[in-house]
N, C-alpha and C positions, 0 to 999 in steps of 0.2 A: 824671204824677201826683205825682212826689218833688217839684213846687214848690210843691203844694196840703197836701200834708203832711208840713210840715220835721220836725217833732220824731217822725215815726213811730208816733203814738199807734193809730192806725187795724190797725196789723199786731199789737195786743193782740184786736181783736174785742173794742172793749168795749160795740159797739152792738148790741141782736137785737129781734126782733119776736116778736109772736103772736096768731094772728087767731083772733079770737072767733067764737063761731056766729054772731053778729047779723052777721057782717063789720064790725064793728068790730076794730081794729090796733092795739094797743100797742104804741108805741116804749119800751124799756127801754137805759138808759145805766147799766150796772157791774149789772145788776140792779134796779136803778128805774125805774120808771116816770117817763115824762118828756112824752110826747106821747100823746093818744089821735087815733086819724082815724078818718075814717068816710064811707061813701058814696061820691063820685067821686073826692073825692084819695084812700081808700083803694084804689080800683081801679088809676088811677093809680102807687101806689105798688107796688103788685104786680105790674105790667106793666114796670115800671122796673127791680123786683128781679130779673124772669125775664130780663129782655132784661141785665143786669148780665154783665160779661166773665167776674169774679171776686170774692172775696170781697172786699177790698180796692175794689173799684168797688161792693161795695154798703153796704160800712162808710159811704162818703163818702155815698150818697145818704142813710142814716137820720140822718148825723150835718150836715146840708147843712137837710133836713129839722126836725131839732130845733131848728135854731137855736142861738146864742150861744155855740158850742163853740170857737169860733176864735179866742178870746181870751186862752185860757191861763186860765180861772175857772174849770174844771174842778179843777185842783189839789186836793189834800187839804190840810186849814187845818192850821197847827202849831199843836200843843198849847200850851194858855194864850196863845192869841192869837185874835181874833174875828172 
């Protein structure tokens, strides 16, 4: 898994979830909200997280999941710049 995540961002934990009574799943990234699922990719996804080795294998699935994280656009923008 260290060739899926060079920079080591994933060993911060900065993806979690929380499932709502309706069984609806919020994906949160640093705290945000970023994904909502529901219905069968939500079960799905919680079948994936139990069967998960370690925390590190389930960082990669929320963040596999969200989409567009693998591109380094994550960064924080520097001040006076847009």
């Amino acid at each position: 898994m260290s060739n899926i995540d060079k920079r080591n961002l994933l060993d911060e934990e900065p993806f979690s979830y929380k499932v709502q009574k309706d069984q609806k799943i919020h994906l949160f990234w640093e705290g945000k909200s970023v994904k909502i699922i529901k219905e069968v990719e939500a079960k799905k996804f919680l079948a994936r997280m139990e069967s998960a080795a370690d925390m590190k294998e389930q960082q990669l699935i929320m963040a596999k999941l969200t989409g567009n994280f693998k591109r380094g656009n994550e960064k924080v923008a520097k001040k006076g710049k847009y």
